[in-house]
N, C-alpha and C positions, 0 to 999 in steps of 0.2 A: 674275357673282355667283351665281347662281341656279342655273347648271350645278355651281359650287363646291359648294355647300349641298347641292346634289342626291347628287354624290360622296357626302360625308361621311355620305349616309343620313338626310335628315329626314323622319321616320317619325311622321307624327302617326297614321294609322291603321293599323296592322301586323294583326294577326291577330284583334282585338277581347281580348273581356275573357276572362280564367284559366276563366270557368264553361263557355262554351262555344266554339264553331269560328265563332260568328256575323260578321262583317267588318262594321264600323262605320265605313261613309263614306257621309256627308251631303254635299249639297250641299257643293261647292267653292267655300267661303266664308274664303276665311284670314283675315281682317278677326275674325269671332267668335271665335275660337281665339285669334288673337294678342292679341286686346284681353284676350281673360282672362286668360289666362299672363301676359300684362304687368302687370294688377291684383295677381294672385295674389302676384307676385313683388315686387311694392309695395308689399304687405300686412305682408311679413316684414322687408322694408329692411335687404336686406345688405347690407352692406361691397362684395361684389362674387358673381359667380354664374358658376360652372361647368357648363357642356352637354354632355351625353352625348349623341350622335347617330348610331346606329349605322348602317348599312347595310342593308334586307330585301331578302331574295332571295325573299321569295315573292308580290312586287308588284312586279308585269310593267308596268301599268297606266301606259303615257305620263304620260297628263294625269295619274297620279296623283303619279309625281316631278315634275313638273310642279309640278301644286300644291303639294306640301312646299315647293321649293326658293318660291316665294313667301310660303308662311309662313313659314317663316322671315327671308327678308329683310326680313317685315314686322313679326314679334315683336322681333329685333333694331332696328330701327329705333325704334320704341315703346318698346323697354329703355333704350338709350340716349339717349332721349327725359328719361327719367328720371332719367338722371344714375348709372347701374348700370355697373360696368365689367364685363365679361363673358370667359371663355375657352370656347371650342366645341372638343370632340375628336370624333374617330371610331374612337379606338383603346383599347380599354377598358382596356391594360396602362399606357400613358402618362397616363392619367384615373385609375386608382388612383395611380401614382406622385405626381401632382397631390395627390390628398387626404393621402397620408402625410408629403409636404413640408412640408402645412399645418397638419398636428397637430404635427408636431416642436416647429416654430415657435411654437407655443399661436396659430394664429391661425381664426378660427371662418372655414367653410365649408360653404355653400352649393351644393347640385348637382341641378340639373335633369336629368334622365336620361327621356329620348324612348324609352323601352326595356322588355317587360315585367321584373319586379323577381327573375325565379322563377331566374334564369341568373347576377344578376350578385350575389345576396346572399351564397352560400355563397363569392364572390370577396372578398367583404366581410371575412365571419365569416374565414375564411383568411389573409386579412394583418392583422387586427386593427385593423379600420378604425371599427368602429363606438365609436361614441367622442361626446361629450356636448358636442362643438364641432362635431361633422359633421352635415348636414340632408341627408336624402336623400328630393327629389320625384320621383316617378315618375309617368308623365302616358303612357300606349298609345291613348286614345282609345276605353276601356273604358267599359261602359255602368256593368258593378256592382265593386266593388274584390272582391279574391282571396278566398276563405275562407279563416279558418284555420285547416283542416285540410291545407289545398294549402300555403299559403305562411303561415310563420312568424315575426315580426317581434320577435325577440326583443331583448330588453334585454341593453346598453345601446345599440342601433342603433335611432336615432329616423328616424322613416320618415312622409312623409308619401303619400299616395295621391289623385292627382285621377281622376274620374270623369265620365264626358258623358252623361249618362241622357236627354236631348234635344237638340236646338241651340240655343243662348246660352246653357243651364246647365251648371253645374260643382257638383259634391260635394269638398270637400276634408277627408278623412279622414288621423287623427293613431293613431298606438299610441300615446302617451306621454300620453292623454289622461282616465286615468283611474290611480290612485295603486295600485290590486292586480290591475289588468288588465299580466300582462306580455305579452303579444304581441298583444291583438285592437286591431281597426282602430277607431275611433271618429268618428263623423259631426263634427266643431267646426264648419264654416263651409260656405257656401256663394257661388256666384256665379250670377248670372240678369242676362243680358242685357239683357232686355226692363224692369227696374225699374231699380233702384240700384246695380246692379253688386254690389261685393262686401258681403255679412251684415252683418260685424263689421268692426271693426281693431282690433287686432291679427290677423293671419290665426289664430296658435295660441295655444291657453292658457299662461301663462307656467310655470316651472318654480314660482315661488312658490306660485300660485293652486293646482296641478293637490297638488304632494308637503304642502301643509299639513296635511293629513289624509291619513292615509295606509288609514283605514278597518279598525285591526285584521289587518295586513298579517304576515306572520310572515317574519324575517327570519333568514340563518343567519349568527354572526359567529365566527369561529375565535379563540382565545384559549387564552394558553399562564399556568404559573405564574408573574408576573414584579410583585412587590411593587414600591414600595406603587400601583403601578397595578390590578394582578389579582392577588386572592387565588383562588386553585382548588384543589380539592381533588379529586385521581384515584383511581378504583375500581379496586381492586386484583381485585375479584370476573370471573373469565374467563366466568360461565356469562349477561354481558349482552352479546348480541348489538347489534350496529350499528341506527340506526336510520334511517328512511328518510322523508324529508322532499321533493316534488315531484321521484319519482325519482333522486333521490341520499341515499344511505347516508350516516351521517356518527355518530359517536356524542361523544354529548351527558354534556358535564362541569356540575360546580358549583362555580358562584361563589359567594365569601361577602361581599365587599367590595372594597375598593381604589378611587381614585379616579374611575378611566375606568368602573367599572362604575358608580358612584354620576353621572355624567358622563349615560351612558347611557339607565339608567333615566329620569334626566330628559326627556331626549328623547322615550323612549318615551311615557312621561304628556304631555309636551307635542304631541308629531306623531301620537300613535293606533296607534302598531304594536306591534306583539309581538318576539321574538327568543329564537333559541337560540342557547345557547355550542356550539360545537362543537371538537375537538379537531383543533390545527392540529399536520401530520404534522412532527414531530421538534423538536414544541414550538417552535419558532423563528419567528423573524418569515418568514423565507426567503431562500435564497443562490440563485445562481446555481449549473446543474447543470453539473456536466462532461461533454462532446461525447460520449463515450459511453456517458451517462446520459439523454441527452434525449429523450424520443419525444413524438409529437405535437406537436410545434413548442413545450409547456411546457416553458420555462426557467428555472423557479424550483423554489423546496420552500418546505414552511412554507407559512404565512398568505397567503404572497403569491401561492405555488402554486393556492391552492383560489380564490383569484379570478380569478388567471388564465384556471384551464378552467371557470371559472363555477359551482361549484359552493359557494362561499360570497355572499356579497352585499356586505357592508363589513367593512373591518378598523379598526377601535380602538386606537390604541397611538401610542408615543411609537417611528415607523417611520423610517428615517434612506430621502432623497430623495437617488437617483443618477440617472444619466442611461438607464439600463439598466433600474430600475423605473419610472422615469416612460414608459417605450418600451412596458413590460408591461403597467401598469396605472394609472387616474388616482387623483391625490390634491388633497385640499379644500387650500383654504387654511389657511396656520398658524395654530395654537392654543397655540401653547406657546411663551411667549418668558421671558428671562433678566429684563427688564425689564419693569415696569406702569405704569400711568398709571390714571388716574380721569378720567370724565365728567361735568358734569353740567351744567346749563341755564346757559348764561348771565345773568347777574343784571341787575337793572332799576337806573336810577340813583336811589340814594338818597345823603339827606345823610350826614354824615360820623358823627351821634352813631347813627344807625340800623345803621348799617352797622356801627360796633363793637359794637351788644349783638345784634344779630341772630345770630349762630352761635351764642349759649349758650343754653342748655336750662332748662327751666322749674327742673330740680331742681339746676342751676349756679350760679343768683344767690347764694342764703346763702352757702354758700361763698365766694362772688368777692366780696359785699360786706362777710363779714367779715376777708378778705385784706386791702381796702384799708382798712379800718377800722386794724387793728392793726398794719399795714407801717410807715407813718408814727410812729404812736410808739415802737415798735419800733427802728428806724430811729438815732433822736433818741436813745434811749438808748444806744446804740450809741456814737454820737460825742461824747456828754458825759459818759459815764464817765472817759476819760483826763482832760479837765479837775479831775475832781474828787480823782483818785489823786493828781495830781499838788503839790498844795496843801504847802508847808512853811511855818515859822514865820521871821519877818525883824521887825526894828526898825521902828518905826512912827517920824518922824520932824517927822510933824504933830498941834498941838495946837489944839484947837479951846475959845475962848473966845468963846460967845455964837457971834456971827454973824462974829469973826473967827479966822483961818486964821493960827498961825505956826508956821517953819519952823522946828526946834528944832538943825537942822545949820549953821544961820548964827549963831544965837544960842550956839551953844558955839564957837564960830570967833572970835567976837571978846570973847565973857568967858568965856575957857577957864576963870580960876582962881573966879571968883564962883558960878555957874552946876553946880550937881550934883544934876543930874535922874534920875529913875530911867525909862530907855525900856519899853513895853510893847511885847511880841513878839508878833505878830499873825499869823496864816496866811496867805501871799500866794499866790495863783491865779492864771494866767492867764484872761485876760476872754475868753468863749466868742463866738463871731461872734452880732453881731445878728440877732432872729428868727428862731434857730435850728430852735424847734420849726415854725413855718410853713414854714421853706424846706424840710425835711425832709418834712412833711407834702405839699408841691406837687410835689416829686422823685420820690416811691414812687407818685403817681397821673397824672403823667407816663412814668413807665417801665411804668406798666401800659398804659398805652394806646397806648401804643409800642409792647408786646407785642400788642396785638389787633390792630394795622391789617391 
């Protein structure tokens, strides 16, 4: 196993750090190294961790592959102690291919690289690896991390940097650690042996913590005229030159309105940054170029062009997701759906009368209570108007004497010829159902509260 690992190049102490020629090896101790890197690597809790181990050809030193190959069989041992699945290369084209499988996939990655960072980043920037699911540790057994004027860690290539400035200690430095710093290294965490092991945990600041404030940051966003998202309005005047923004020209339009800008601006007041429109080349979102329009490996135009080569920062819009722009550039989650829905707290258990007048508003009640005031009689009249239209005149055929009742159609039955009464015609109605007005009344205050549940 150890001649294996040896092959492959485990390189903990290679040339020392990017400042000078100095060669940093300590006591052959693997035991401190591995226990850090295993911490370190505990600290992040990946899904799983990819190893770059390259080969040095200018460490001759026996004991010193020697030693590597037992660091490693000992950090591996520790890893997997943990419950970490792990893949080791030694071929940095097969170790790219790894990472780009991983972004296709949307699946986040993890990579430890035993290597210094100054060879393998512009292999990075080159295939468009740097990307906001990839983590790139880099660990030489450097005492100070690189300047940035040597090595530049540009956005969006999140990069982290360990350092060994004694034996049992580690520096683990972040670019992504400050919200208008795009490329310098920044001290987050450290490790010491000799105490507690590692600072913090989390080992890095989360993306929440670090972009909430973004300090006044100035942003370039490319925008064409395309209502009612973006109202813009183009100078027709030729004598205003381009203007130049951290080395890239770009000449600057005005907005008046439209959704996404009104979208925007909020953001800006809420996150602390600035932005400029800039004008995206042939007004368009951006297509694909044809083969003999391509140079420098951009393959877009438009909006999507100026992020591509990095010369804008975000784009805003209502941008259609293919498999070809998801490959060029990344996009948030959706904001714009066909359908809405509403949130809001889940409610406490109340009784039944609470709960129907709870949603209405203070200036609701009059209204509502004079609805059901006037439903019910309202109502009532309704239904006994027909009774009353309805009324004609018919023979009354009972006479009332005192306290008795006679039928005056029996009594002409049997002395037809004696018997010459004069009948009075009285208006005959149909009898309206009992307690009409209450039932009316209990119906219009049930149908309302039918309506509130």
């Amino acid at each position: 196993m150890n001649k294996y690992l040896a092959a492959l190049g485990l390189l903990l102490y290679p040339l020392g750090s990017l400042h000078g020629a100095s060669l940093i090896i300590h006591s052959c101790n693997e035991s401190d190294v591995s226990i850090a890197l295993s911490q370190i690597i505990n600290g992040l809790r990946p899904l799983f961790l990819t190893i770059l181990a390259l080969p040095s050809s200018t460490l001759t030193d026996e004991s010193c592959w020697k030693y590597r190959g037992n660091y490693m069989d000992d950090f591996l041992q520790r890893l997997h102690r943990l419950y970490y699945v792990s893949v080791i290369f030694s071929d940095t084209e097969l170790f790219l291919q790894h990472i780009d499988a991983n972004l296709q996939t949307e699946n986040e990655c993890v990579s430890l690289i035993l290597y210094e960072p100054n060879e393998l980043l512009d292999r990075i920037h080159e295939r468009r690896l740097a990307h906001r699911l990839s983590l790139f540790i880099f660990y030489w057994g450097a005492r100070l991390p690189p300047r940035a004027s040597t090595i530049s860690f540009r956005e969006p290539l999140r990069t982290v940097v360990v350092t060994r400035p004694r034996p049992k200690a580690f520096r683990i430095y972040y670019n992504q650690a400050r919200p208008h710093n795009v490329s310098q290294l920044q001290l987050v965490n450290w490790y010491d042996g000799d105490n507690l092991g590692l600072q913090r945990s989390p080992l890095l600041p989360t993306a929440a913590s670090v972009y909430a404030n973004f300090e006044g940051r100035v942003f370039r966003v490319p925008v064409f005229h395309s209502p009612p998202w973006f109202w813009v309005i183009y100078s027709n005047e030729e004598d205003e030159g381009p203007k130049v923004l951290d080395g890239t020209e770009y000449k600057e339009l005005l907005v008046t309105g439209g959704r996404d800008h009104r979208l925007l601006m909020l953001l800006a007041q809420h996150m602390n940054f600035r932005f400029k429109y800039i004008e995206a080349p042939g007004r368009t979102q951006g297509s694909m170029r044809s083969d003999d329009d391509r140079d420098s490996n951009d393959s877009f135009t438009g909006g999507i062009g100026l992020l591509q080569s990095g010369q804008a920062d975000f784009f805003l819009g209502d941008v259609g997701l293919s498999w070809e722009r998801r490959k060029a550039i990344e996009f948030s989650f959706f904001t714009l759906a066909d359908s809405g829905a509403f949130a809001t707290h889940a409610p406490r258990r109340l009784n039944e009368a609470l709960a129907i007048m709870r949603p209405f508003k203070q200036d609701i009640w009059p209204y509502l209570i004079l609805t059901v005031l006037f439903s019910g009689p309202i109502f009532y009249g309704i239904i006994a108007m027909p009774y009353i239209w309805r009324r004609r005149p018919t023979s009354l055929d009972i006479e009332h004497f005192g306290e008795m009742y006679i039928y005056m159609d029996y009594i002409k039955e049997i002395t037809p010829c004696l018997l010459n009464a004069k009948h009075r015609r009285v208006l005959s109605e149909k009898q309206m159902p009992n307690q009409l007005f209450e039932k009316c009344i209990w119906f219009a205050l049930r149908l309302f509260l039918k309506q509130c549940e």
